[in-house]
N, CA, C and O atoms as a GROMACS GRO file, in nm:
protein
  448
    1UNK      N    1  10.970  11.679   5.840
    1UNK     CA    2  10.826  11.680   5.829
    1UNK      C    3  10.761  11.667   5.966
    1UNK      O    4  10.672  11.738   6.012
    2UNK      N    5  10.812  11.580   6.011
    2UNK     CA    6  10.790  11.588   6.189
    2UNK      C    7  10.794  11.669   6.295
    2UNK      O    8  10.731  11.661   6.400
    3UNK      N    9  10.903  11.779   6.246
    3UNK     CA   10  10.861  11.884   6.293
    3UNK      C   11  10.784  12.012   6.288
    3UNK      O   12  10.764  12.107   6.364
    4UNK      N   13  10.749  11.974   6.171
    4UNK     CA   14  10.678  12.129   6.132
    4UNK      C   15  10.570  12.094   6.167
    4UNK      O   16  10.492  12.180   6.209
    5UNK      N   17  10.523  11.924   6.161
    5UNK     CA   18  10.377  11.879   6.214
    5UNK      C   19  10.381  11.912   6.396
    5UNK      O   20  10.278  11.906   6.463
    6UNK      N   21  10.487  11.939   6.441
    6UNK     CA   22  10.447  11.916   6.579
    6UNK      C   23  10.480  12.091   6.640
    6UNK      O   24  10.437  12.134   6.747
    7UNK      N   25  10.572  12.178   6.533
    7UNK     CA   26  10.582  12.298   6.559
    7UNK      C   27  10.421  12.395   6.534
    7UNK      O   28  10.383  12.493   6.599
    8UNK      N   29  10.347  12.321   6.410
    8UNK     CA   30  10.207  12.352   6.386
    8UNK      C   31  10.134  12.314   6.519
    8UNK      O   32  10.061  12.401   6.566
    9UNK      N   33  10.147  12.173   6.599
    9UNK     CA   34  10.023  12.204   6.681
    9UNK      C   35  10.058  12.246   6.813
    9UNK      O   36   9.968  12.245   6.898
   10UNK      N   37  10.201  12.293   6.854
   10UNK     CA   38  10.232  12.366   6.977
   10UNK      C   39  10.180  12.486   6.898
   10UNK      O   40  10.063  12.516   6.922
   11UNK      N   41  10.235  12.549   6.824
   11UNK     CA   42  10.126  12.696   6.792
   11UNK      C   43   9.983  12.688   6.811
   11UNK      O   44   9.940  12.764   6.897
   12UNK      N   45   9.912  12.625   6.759
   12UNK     CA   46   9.790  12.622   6.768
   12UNK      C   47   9.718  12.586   6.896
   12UNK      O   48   9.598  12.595   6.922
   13UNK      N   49   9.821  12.543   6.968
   13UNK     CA   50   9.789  12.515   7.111
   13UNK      C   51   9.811  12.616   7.185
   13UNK      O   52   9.739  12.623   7.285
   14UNK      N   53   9.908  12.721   7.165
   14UNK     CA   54   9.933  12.844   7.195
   14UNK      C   55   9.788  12.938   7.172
   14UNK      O   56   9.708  12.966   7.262
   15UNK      N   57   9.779  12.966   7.077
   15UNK     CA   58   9.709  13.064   7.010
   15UNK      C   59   9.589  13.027   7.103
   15UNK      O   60   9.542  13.120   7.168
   16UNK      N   61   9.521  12.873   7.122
   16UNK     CA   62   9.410  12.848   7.166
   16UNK      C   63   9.412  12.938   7.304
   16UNK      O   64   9.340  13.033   7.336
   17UNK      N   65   9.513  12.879   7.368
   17UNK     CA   66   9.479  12.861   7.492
   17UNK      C   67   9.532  13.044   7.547
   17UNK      O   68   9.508  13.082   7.662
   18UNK      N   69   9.612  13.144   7.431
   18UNK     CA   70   9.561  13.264   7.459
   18UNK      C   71   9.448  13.337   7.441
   18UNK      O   72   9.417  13.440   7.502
   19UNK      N   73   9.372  13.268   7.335
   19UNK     CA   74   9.221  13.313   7.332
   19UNK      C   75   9.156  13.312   7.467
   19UNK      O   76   9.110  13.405   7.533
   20UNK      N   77   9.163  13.176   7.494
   20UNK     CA   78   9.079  13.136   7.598
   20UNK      C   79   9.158  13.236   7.710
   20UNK      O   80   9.076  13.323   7.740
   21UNK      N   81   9.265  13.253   7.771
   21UNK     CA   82   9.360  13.367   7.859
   21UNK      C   83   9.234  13.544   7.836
   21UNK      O   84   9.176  13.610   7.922
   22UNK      N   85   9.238  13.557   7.725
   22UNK     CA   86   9.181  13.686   7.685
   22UNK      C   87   9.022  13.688   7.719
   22UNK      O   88   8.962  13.779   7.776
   23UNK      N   89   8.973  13.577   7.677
   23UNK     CA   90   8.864  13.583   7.684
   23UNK      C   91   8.809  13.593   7.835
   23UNK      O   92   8.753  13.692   7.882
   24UNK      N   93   8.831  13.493   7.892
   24UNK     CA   94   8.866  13.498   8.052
   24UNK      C   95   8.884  13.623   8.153
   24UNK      O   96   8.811  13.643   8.250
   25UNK      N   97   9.004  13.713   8.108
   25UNK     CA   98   9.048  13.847   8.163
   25UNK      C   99   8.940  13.931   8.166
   25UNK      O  100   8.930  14.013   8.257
   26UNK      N  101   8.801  13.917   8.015
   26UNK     CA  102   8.788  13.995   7.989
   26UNK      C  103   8.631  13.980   8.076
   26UNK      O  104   8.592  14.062   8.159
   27UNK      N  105   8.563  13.869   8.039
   27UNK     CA  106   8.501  13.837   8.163
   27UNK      C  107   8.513  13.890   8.298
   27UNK      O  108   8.423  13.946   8.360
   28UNK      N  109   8.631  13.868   8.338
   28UNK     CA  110   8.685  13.912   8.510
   28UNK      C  111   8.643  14.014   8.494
   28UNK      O  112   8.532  14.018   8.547
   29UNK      N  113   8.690  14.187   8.408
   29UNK     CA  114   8.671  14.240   8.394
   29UNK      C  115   8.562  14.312   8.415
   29UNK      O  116   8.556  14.405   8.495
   30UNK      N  117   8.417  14.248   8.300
   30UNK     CA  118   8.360  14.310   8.284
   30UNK      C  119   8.269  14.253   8.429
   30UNK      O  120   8.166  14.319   8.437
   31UNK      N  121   8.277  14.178   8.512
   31UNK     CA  122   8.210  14.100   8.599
   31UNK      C  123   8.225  14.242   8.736
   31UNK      O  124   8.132  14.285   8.804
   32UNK      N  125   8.343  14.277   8.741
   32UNK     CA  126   8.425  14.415   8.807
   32UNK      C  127   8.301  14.514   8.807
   32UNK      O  128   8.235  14.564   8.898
   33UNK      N  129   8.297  14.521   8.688
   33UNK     CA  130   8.214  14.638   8.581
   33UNK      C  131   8.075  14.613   8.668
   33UNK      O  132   8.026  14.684   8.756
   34UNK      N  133   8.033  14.505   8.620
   34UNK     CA  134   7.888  14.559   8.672
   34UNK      C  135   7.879  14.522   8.824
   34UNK      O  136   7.775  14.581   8.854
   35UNK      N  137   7.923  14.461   8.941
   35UNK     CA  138   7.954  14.456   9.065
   35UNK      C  139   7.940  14.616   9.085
   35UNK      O  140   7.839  14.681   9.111
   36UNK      N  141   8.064  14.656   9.065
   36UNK     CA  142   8.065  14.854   9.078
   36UNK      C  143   7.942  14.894   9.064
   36UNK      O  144   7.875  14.927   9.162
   37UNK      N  145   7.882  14.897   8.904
   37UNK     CA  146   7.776  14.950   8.849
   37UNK      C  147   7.672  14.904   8.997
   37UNK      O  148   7.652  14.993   9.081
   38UNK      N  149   7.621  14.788   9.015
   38UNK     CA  150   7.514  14.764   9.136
   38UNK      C  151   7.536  14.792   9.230
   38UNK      O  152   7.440  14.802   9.307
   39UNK      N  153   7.673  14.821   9.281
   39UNK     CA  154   7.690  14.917   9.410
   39UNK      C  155   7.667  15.048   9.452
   39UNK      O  156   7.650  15.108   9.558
   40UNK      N  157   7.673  15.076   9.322
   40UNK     CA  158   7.715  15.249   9.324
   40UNK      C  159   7.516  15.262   9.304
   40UNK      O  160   7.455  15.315   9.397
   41UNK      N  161   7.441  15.215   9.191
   41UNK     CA  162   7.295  15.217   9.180
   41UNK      C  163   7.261  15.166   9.309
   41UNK      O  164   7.195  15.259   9.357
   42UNK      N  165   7.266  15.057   9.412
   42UNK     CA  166   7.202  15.044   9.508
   42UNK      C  167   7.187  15.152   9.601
   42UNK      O  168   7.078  15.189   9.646
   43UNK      N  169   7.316  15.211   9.632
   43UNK     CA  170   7.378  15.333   9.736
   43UNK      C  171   7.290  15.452   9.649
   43UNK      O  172   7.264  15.555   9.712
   44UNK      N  173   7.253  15.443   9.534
   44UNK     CA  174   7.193  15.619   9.494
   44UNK      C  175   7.047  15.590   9.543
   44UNK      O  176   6.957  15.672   9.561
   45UNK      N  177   7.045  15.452   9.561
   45UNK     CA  178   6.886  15.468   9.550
   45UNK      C  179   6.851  15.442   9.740
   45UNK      O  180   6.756  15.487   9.804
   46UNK      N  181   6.963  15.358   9.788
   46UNK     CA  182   6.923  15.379   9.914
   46UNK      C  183   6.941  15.543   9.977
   46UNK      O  184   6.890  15.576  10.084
   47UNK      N  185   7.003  15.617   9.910
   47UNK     CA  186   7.033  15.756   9.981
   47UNK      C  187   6.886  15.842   9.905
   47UNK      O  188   6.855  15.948   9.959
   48UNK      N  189   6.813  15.801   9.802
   48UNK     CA  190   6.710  15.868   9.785
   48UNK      C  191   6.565  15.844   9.863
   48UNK      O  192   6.470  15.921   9.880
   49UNK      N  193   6.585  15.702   9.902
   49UNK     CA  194   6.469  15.645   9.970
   49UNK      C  195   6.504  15.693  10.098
   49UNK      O  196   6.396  15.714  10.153
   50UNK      N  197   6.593  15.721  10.175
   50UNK     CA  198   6.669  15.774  10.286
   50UNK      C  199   6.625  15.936  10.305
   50UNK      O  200   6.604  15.984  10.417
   51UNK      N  201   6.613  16.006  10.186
   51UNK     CA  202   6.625  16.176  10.183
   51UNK      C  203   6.720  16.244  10.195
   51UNK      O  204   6.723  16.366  10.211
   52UNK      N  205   6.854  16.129  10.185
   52UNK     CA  206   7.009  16.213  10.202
   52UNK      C  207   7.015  16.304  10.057
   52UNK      O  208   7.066  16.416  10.062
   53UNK      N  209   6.964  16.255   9.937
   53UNK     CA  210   6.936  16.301   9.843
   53UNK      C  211   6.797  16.387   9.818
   53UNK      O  212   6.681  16.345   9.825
   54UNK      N  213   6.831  16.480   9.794
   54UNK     CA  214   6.670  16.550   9.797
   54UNK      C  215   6.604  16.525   9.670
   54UNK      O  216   6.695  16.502   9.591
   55UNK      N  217   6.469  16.516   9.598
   55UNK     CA  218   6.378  16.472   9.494
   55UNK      C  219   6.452  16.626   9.381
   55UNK      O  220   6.496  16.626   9.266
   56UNK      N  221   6.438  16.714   9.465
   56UNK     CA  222   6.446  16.883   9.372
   56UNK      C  223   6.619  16.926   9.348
   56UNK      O  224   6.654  17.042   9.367
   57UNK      N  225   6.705  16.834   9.311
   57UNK     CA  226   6.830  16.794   9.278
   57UNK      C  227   6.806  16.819   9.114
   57UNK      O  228   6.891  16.900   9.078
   58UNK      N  229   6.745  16.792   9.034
   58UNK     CA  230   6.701  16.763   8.906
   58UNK      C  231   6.702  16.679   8.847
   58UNK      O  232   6.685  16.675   8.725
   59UNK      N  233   6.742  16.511   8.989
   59UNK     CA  234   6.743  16.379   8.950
   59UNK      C  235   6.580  16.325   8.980
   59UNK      O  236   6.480  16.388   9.017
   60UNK      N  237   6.605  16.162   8.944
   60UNK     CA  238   6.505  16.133   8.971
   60UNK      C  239   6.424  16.126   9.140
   60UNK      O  240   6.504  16.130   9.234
   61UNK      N  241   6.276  16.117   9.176
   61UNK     CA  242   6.255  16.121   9.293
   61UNK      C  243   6.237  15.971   9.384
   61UNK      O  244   6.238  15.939   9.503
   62UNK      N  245   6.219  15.906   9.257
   62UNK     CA  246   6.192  15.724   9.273
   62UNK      C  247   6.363  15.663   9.331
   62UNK      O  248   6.478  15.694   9.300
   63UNK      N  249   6.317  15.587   9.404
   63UNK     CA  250   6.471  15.547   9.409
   63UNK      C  251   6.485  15.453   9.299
   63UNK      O  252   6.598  15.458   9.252
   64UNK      N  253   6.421  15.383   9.252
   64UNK     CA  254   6.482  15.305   9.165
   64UNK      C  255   6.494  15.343   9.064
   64UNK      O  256   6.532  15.257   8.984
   65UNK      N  257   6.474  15.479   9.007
   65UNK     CA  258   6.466  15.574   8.858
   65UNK      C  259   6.595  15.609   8.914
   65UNK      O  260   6.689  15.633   8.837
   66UNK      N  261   6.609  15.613   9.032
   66UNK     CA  262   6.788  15.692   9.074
   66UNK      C  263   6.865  15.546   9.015
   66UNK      O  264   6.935  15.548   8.913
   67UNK      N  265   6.848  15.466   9.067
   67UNK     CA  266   6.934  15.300   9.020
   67UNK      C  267   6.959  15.318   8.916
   67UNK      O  268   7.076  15.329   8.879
   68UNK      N  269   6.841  15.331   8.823
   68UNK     CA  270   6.856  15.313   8.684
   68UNK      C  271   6.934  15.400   8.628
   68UNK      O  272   7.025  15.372   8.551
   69UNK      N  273   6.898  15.519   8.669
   69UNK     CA  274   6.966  15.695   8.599
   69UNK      C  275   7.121  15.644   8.619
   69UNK      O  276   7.203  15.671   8.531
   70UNK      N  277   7.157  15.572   8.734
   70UNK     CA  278   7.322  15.559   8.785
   70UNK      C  279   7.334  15.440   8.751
   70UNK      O  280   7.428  15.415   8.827
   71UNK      N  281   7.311  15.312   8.680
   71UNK     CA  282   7.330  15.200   8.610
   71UNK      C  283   7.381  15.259   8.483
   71UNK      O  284   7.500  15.278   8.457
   72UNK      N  285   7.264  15.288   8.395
   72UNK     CA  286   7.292  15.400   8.277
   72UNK      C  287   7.393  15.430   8.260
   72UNK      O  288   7.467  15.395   8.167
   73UNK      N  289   7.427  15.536   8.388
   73UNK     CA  290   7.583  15.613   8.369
   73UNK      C  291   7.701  15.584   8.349
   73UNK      O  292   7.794  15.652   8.305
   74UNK      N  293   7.691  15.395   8.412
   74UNK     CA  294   7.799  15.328   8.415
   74UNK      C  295   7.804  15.230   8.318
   74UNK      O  296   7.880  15.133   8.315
   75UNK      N  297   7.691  15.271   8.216
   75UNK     CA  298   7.683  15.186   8.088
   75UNK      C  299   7.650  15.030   8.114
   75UNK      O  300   7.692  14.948   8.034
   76UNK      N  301   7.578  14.990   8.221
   76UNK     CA  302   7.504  14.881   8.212
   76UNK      C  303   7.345  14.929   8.243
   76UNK      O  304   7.300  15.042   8.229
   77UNK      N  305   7.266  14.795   8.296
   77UNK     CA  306   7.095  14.802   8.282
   77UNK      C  307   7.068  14.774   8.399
   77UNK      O  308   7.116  14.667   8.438
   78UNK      N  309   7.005  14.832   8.472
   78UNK     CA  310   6.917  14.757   8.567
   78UNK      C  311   6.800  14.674   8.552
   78UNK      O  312   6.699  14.713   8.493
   79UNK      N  313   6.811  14.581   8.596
   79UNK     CA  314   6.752  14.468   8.585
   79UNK      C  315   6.660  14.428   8.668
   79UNK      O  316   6.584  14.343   8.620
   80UNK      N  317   6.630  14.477   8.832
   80UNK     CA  318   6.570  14.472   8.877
   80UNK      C  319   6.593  14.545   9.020
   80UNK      O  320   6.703  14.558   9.074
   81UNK      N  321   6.474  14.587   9.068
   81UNK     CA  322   6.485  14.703   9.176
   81UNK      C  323   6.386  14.699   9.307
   81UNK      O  324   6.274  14.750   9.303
   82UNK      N  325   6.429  14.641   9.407
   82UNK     CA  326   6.320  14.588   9.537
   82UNK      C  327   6.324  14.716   9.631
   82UNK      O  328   6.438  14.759   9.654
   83UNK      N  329   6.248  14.763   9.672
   83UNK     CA  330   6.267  14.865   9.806
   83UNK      C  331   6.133  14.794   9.910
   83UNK      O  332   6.010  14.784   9.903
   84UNK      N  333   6.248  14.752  10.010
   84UNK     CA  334   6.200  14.738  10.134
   84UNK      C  335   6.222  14.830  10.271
   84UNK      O  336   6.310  14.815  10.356
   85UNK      N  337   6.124  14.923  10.268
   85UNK     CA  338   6.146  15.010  10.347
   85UNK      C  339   6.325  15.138  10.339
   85UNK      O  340   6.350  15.187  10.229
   86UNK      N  341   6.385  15.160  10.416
   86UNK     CA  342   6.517  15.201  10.357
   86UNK      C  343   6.585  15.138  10.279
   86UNK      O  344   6.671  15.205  10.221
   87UNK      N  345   6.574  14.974  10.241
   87UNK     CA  346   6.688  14.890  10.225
   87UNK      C  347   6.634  14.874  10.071
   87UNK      O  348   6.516  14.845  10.054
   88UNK      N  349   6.718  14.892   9.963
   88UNK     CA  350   6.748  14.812   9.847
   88UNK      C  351   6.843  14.776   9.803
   88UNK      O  352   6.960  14.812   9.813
   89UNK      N  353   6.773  14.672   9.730
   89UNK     CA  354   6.841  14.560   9.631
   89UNK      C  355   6.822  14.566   9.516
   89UNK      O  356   6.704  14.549   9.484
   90UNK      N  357   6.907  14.589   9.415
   90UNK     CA  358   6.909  14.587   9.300
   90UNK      C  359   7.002  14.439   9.247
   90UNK      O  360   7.052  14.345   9.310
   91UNK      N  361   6.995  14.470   9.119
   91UNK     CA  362   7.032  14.375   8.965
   91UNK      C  363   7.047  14.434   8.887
   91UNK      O  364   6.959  14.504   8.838
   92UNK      N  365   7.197  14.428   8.837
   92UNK     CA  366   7.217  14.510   8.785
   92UNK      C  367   7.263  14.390   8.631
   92UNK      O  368   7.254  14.267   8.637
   93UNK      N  369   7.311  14.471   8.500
   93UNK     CA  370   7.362  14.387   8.389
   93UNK      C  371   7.440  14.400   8.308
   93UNK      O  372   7.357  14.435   8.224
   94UNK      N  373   7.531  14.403   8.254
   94UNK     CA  374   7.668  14.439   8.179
   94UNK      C  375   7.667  14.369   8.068
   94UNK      O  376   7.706  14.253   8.082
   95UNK      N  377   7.624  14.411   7.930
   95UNK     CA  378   7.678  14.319   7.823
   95UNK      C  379   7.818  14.272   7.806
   95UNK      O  380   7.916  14.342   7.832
   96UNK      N  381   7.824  14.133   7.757
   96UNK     CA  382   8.001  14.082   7.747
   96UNK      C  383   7.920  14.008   7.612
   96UNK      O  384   7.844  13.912   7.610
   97UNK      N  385   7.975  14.105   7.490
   97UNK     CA  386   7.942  14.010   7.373
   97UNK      C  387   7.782  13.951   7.334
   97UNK      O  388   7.695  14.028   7.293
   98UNK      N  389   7.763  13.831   7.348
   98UNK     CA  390   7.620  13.802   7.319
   98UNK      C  391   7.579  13.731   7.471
   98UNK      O  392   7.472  13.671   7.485
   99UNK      N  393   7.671  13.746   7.573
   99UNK     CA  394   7.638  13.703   7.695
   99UNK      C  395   7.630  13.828   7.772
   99UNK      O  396   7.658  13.931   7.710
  100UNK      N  397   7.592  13.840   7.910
  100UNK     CA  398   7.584  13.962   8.013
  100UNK      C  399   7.620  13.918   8.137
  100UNK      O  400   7.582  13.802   8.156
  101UNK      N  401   7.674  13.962   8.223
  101UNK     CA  402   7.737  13.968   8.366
  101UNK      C  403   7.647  14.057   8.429
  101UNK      O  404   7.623  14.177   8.414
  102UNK      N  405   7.597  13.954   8.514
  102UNK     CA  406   7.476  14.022   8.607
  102UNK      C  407   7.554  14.005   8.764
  102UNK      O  408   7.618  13.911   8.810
  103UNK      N  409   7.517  14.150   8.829
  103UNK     CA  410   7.562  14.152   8.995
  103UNK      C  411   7.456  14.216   9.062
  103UNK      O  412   7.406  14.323   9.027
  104UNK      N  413   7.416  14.136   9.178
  104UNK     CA  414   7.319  14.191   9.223
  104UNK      C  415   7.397  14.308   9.344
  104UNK      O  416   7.520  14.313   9.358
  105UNK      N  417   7.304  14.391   9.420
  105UNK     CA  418   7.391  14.453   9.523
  105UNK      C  419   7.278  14.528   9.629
  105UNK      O  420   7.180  14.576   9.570
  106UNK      N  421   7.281  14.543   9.778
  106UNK     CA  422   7.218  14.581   9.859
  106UNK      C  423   7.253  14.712   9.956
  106UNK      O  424   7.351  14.722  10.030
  107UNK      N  425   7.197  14.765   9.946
  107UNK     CA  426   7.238  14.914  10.038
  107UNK      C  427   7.070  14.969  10.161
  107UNK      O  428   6.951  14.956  10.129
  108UNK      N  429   7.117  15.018  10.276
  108UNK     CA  430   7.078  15.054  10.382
  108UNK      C  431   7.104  15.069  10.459
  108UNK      O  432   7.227  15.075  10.459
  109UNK      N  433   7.049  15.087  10.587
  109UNK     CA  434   7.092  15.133  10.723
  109UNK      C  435   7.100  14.970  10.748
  109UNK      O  436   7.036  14.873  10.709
  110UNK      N  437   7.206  14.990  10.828
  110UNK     CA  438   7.252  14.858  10.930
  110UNK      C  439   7.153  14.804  10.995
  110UNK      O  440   7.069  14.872  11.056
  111UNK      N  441   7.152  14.665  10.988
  111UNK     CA  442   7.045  14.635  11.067
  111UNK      C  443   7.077  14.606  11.238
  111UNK      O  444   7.182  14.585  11.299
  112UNK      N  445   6.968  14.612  11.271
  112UNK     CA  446   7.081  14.602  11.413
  112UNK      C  447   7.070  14.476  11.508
  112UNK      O  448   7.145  14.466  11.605
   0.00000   0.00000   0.00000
């Protein structure tokens, strides 16, 4: 009887603590996810505010409609969009479940 009581709560101690393993990974993951996502939207929108990107592409002409259009693509939200002169900063957002993984990210010319 003693053992099945103590073989029950090493399992259940198992099981827990692979939830928590999974759950974790998946976090890391999606944290990956939107980091990328705000890099890649900062860089579209600093290359539109720049003119490396031309307006008559058939994208957007706003840089931050470019953020968004390339957030979108990568299946998260932009969240928020600053242009200071060449340089932006975005916020970007990744749903994880009923929580979200937010990364912010900055693109421009070097400052010097």
């Amino acid at each position: 009887m003693a053992g099945a009581v103590l073989a029950t709560g090493v399992i259940g101690c198992t099981a827990a603590l692979a939830v928590g393993l999974v759950a974790a990974g998946g976090a890391a993951v999606v944290s990956r996810r939107a980091a990328t996502a705000a890099d890649a939207a900062a860089l579209a929108a600093a290359d539109t505010a720049s003119g490396l990107v031309p307006a008559g592409d058939g994208g957007p002409a706003d840089p931050c409609d470019r953020a968004a259009t390339v957030a979108a693509a990568s299946g998260s939200r932009l969240e928020a969009c600053t242009l200071d002169g060449l340089v932006v900063t975005v916020s970007v957002a990744v749903p994880f479940g009923p929580l979200q993984a937010v990364a912010p990210a900055r693109a421009g010319p070097p400052e010097p």
